[in-house]
N, C-alpha and C positions, 0 to 999 in steps of 0.2 A: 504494500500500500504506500504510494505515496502522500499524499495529503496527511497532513497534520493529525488528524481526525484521526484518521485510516490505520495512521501507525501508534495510536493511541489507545485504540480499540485492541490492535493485533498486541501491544503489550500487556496489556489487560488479561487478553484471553488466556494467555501465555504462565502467568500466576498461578499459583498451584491454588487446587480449592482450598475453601476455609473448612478449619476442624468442624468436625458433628458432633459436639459437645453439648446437646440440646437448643435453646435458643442463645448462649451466648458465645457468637463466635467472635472472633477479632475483622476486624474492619480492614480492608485491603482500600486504601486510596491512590491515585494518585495528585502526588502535590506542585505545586510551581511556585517557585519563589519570586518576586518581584525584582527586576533589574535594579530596581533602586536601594536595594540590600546589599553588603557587601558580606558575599562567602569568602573571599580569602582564597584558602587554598580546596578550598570546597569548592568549586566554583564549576565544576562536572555533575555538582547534586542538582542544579536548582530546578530540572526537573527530573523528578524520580517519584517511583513508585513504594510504596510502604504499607508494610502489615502492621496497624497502631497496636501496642502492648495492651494485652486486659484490663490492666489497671487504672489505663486512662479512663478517666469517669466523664469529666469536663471540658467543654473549648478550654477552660485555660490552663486545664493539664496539660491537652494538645499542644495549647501553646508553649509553655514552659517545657516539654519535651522537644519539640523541635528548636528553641534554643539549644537546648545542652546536645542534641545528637550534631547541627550542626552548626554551633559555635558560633552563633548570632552576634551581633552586635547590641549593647546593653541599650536597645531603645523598644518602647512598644509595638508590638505587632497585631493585627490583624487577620482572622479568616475568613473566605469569602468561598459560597458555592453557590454556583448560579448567578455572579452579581449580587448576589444577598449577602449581608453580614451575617455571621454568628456571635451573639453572645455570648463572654466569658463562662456568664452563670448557667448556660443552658448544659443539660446532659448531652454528651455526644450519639447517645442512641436515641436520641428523640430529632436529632438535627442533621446527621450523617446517616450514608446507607453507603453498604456494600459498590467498591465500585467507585463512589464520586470521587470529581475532581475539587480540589481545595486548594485555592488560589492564597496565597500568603502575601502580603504589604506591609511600609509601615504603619503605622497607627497616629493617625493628627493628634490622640491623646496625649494631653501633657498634666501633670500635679497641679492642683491646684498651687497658688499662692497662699502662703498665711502669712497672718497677720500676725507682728511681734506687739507683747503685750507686757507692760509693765509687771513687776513682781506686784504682790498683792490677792490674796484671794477675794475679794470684791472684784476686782479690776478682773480676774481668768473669769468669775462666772460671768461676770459681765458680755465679754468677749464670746464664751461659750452660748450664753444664750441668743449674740447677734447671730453667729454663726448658723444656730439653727432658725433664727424668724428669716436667717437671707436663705437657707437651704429649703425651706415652706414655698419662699417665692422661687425658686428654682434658679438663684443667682452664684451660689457656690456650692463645690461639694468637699468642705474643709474639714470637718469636723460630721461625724455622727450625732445623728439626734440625743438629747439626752438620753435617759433610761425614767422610766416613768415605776415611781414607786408599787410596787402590790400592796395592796390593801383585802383584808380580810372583807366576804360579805357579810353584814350585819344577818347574825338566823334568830330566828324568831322564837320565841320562850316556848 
């Protein structure tokens, strides 16, 4: 096959089945890494094809795997199948299937800013609770919402 496609498919087919180990087998993708990534001496991987380990649970085990297997550069990344994002927090068996391709980029994501705050514990909660009325209006995400105390329900005599 010539076409791109063609020889994408033929490498695919080519991959040995997945174990029959009831329903959870390991996921066979292939991946592409984006030109704008720098592999180094890797730079023969950035497309390849991959059996993800069982263990990975989440996009951002996947992702944190594909840093360490190949030596990423310390900045966010991103995966995409179909042009769609995946979210860090979603299960990979609810968002991947056998087979896809998973296109890798970097990530526009950057840390938030904080804000330096004088010593003082008036002056932190203070800060702390801007943080979360700006995190309500959907203006930072610095700080985690408080934690809201439990309270016992009143039972009846």
């Amino acid at each position: 096959p010539a076409t791109r496609a063609g020889r994408r498919a033929a490498a695919m087919a080519a991959m040995p089945p997945p174990t029959a180990r009831g329903a959870a087998r390991p996921l066979r993708v292939s991946l592409e890494i984006d030109g704008s990534i720098d592999l180094g001496k890797s730079e023969t991987h950035r497309r390849s094809l991959l059996v993800l380990p069982e263990e990975l649970q989440l996009v951002s085990d996947l992702l944190h795997h594909l840093h360490r297997r190949f030596a990423l550069p310390a900045h966010p990344i991103s995966a995409y199948v179909d042009g769609f994002s995946l979210p860090p927090a979603q299960p990979l068996a609810g968002v991947l299937r056998d087979r896809d391709c998973v296109a890798v980029r970097l990530s526009n994501w950057s840390p938030p800013k904080r804000r330096k705050v004088a010593a003082g514990p008036g002056k932190v909660a203070l800060a702390a609770l801007c943080d979360v009325a700006a995190q309500k209006e959907g203006l930072s995400a610095a700080t985690p919402p408080l934690p809201i105390p439990w309270r016992r329900a009143a039972t009846a005599p």
